[in-house]
C-alpha positions in Angstrom: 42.1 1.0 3.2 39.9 4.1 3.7 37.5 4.9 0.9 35.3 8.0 0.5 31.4 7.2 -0.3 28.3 9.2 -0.8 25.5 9.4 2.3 23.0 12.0 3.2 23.5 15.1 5.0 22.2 14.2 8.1 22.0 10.7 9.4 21.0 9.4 12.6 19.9 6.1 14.0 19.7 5.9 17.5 22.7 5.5 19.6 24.1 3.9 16.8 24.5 6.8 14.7 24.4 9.9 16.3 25.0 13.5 15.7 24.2 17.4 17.7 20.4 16.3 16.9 21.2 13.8 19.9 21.4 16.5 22.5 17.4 17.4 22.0 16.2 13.8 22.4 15.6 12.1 25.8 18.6 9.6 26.6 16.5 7.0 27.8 14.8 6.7 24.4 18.3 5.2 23.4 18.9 3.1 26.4 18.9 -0.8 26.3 15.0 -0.8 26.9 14.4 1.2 24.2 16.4 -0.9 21.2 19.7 1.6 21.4 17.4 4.0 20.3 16.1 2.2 17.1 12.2 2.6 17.9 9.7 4.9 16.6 9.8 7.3 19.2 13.0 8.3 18.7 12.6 8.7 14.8 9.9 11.2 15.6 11.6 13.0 17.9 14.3 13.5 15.1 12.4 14.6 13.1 10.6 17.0 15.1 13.9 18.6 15.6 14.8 18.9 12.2 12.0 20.7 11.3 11.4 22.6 14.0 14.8 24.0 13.4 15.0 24.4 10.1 17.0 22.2 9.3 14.3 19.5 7.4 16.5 18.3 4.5 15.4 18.2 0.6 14.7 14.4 0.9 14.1 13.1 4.1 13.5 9.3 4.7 11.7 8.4 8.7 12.3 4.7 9.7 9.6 3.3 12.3 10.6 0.3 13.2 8.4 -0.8 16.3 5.8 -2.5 14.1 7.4 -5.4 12.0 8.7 -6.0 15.7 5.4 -6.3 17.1 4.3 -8.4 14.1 6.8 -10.6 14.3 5.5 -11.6 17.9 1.7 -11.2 17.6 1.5 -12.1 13.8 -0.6 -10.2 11.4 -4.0 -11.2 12.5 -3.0 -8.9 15.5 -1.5 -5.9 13.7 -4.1 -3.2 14.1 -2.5 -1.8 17.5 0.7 -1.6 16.0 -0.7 0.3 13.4 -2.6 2.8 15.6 0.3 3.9 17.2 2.0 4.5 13.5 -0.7 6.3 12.6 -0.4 8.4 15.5 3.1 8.9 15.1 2.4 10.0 11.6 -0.3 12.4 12.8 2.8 14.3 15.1 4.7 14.8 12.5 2.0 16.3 10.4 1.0 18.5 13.1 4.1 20.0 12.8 3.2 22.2 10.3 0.1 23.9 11.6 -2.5 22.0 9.9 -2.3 19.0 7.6 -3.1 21.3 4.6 0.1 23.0 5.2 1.9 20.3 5.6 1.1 18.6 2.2 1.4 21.8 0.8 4.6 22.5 1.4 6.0 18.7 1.1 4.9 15.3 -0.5 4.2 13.0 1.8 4.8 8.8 0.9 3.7 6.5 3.9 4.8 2.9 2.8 6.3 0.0 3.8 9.5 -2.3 3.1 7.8 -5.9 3.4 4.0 -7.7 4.7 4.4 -10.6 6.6 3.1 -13.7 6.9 1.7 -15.6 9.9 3.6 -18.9 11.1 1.7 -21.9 12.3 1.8 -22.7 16.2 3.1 -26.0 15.5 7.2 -27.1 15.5 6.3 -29.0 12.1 6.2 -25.3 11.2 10.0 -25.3 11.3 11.7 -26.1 8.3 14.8 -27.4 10.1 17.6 -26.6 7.5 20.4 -28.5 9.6 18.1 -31.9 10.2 17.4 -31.2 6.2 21.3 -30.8 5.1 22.4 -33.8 7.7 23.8 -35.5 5.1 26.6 -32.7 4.4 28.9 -30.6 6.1 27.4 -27.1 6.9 29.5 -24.7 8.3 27.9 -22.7 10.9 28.1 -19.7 12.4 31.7 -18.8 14.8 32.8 -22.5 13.7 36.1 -22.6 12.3 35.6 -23.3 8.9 36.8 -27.1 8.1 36.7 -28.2 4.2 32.6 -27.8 4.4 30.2 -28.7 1.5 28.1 -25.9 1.7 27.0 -22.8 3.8 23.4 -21.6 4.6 22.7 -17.9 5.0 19.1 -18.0 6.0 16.7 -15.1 6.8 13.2 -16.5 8.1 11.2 -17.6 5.0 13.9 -17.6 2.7 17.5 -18.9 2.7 20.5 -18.6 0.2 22.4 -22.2 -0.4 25.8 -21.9 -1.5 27.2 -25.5 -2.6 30.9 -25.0 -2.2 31.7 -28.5 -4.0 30.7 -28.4 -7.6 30.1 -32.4 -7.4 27.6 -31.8 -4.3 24.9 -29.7 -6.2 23.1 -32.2 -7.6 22.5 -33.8 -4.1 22.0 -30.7 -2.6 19.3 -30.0 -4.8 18.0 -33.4 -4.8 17.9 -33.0 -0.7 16.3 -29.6 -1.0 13.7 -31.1 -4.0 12.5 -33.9 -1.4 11.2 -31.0 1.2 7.1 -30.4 0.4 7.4 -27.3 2.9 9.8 -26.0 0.5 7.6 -23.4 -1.7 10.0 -22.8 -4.6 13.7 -23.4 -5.0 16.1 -20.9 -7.8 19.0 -21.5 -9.3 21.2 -20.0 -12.6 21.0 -22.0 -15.6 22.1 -21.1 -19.4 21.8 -17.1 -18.5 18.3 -17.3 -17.0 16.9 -19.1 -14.0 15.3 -22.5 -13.1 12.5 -22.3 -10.6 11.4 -25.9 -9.4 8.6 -26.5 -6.8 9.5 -28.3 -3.5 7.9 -31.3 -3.2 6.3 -31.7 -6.7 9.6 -31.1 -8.9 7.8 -29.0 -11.3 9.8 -26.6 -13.1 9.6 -23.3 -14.9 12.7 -22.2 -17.0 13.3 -18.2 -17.6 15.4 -15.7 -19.2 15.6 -12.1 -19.8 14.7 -10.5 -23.4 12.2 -12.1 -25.6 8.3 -11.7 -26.7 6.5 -12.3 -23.3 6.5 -8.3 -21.9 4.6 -8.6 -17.7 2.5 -5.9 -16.5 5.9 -4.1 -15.2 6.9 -3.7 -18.7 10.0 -6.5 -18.6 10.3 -8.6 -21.5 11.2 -12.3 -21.2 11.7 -15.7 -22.5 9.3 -18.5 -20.4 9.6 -22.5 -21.0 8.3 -25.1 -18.5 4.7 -25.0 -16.2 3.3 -21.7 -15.8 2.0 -22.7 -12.7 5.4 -22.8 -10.9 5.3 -19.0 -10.2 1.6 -18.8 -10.6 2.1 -16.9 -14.0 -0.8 -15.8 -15.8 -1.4 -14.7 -19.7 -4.3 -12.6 -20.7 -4.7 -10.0 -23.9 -1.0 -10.0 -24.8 0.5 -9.3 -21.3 1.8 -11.6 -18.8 0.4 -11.0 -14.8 1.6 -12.6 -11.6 -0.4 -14.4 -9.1 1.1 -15.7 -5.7 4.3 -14.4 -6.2 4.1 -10.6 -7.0 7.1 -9.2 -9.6 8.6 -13.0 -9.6 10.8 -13.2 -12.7 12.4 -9.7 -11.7 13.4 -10.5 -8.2 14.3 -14.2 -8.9 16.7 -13.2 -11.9 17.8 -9.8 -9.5 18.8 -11.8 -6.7 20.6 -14.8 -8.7 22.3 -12.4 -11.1 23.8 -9.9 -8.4 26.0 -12.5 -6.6 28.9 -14.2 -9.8 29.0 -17.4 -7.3 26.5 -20.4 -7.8 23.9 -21.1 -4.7 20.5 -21.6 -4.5 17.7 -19.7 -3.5 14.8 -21.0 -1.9 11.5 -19.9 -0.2 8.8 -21.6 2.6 5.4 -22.1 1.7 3.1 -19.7 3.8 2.7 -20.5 7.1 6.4 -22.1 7.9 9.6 -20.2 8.4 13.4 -22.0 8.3 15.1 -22.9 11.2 18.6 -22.9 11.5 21.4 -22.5 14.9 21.1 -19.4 16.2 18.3 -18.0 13.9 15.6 -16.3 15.5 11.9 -18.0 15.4 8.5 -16.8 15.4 6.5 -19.4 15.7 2.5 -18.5 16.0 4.0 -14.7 14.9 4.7 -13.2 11.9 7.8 -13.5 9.3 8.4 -12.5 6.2 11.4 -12.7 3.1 10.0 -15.1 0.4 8.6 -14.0 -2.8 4.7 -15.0 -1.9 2.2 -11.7 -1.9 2.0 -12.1 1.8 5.1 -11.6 2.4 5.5 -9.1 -0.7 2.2 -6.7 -1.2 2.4 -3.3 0.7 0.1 -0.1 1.6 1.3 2.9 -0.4 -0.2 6.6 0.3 0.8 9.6 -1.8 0.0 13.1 -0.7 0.9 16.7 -1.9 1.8 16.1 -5.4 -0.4 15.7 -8.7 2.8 14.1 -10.2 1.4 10.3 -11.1 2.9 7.5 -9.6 4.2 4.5 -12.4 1.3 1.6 -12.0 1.0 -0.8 -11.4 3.7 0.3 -8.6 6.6 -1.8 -7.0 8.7 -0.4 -4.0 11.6 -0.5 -6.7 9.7 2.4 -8.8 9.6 5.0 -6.1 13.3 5.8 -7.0 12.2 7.7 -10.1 8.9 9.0 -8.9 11.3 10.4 -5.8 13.7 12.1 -8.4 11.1 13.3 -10.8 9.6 15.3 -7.5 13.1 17.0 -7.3 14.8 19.2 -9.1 18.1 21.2 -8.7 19.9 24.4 -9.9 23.3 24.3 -11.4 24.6 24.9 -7.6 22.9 21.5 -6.6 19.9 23.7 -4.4 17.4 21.7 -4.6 14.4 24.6 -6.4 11.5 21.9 -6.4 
């Protein structure tokens, strides 16, 4: 079945995705060597072309993805060549426009980032070895054929979905799961909110959206259990968030956008899940749980006087993107 959906004007990622733009940007930037073409370089050449020609779109969104690469090998405590290079790649594409006046003055400029990370200990006790952890069940793995199995994993470095495909096996699956002190917090839906229990301890924090306990975000909720589970805080009428930055949003976000039953759950800082075939970074950086070091990003505004929502989430720059545009009745963009 072939469906029609929206997408931008102008989209190009490396040899992946490729348009005319291709023909002004040196082939071996998309070669094997160079990621298919998914590295910063080639973004900047892009974009050099677009403008240089005019063709610069409304809205224009610049990938660079060589740095969380790096990260992930060198960890964050070695970041700062990574970011040189950024920065340097930022400073091409503001030189672009004459001089860096010019440039914010004739666009507004957002430099920000889509995750931290977190370093992982050198050590294999590190790995939190989902498939020594779920022996007790049948997992289906990946390119098996799939063979009545109690549950599947769909794991993504320091955070993994569970999905319990017996009703009669949660329990135990959770009771496996619960046992695991490396295991920072583990989610699950209960009574239209969420339950949030600590690996290892067993406490537990119950939540649900709507009631008299507004966060610093502006959400209103309903909170019963420890506190301390999330690291939630209460000072002069407003609830604020410690360890785990936007928590009750995210947790009830990610549980709530999927109708099926599963179980989320998170590492502590410093280990990372292991599971066949999954890619590991030991004594390097990862990233995906809901802890700040995983979570808290740089964010740099320039060429606008239009105030950005704070505190800010990435989740806000939606509206503060669209209040920065506006169009006539032809769709032209006139701001």
């Amino acid at each position: 079945m072939v469906e029609d959906i929206n997408g931008p004007e102008v989209l190009t990622l490396g040899a992946m995705v490729q348009t005319d733009l291709d023909r002004t940007i040196p082939r071996k930037l998309k070669s094997t060597r160079h990621m298919y073409g998914i590295n910063d370089t080639y973004a900047v050449n892009v974009t050099k072309t677009l403008v240089q020609s005019n063709r610069q779109p409304d809205f224009m969104l610049v990938y660079l993805p060589d740095n969380d690469r790096e990260v992930h090998k060198k960890n964050p405590a070695h970041a700062e060549e990574a970011l040189i290079r950024v920065d340097r790649h930022i400073q091409e594409i503001l030189n672009l426009y004459g001089s860096w006046d010019d440039a914010i003055n004739q666009c507004v400029f957002i430099v920000t980032s889509d995750h931290g990370q977190t370093r992982i200990g050198k050590e294999q006790s590190y790995n939190i070895d989902l498939d020594k952890l779920f022996a007790p069940f049948r997992v289906h793995q990946l390119g098996e054929e799939v063979k009545d199995p109690d549950l599947i994993v769909c794991n993504n470095e320091r955070m993994a979905y569970v999905y319990p495909l017996k009703p009669d096996k949660q329990q135990q699956i959770l009771q496996q799961l619960s046992s695991e002190s490396r295991i920072d917090l583990i989610a699950w839906k209960a009574n239209q909110g969420v339950v949030v229990r600590e690996g290892g301890s067993g406490r537990e924090v119950y939540f649900q959206s709507g009631g008299n306990i507004e966060d610093i975000y502006g959400a209103k909720w309903t909170i019963d259990g420890e506190w301390a589970t999330l690291d939630l805080h209460f000072e002069q009428g407003i609830m604020s968030y410690g360890d785990y930055p936007d928590a009750l949003s995210r947790l009830y976000g990610a549980l709530y956008s999927q109708d099926i039953f599963m179980f989320a759950i998170t590492a502590r800082p410093r280990y990372q899940f292991k599971s066949r075939l999954y890619p590991l970074h030991l004594n390097g950086g990862s990233h995906g749980s809901l802890h700040k070091y995983d979570s808290l990003i740089p964010l740099i505004v320039a060429g606008t006087e239009n105030p950005v929502k704070e505190p800010t989430r990435l989740v806000d720059l939606k509206s503060f993107i669209i209040e920065l545009v506006e169009f006539d009745d032809s769709g032209k963009c006139i701001k």
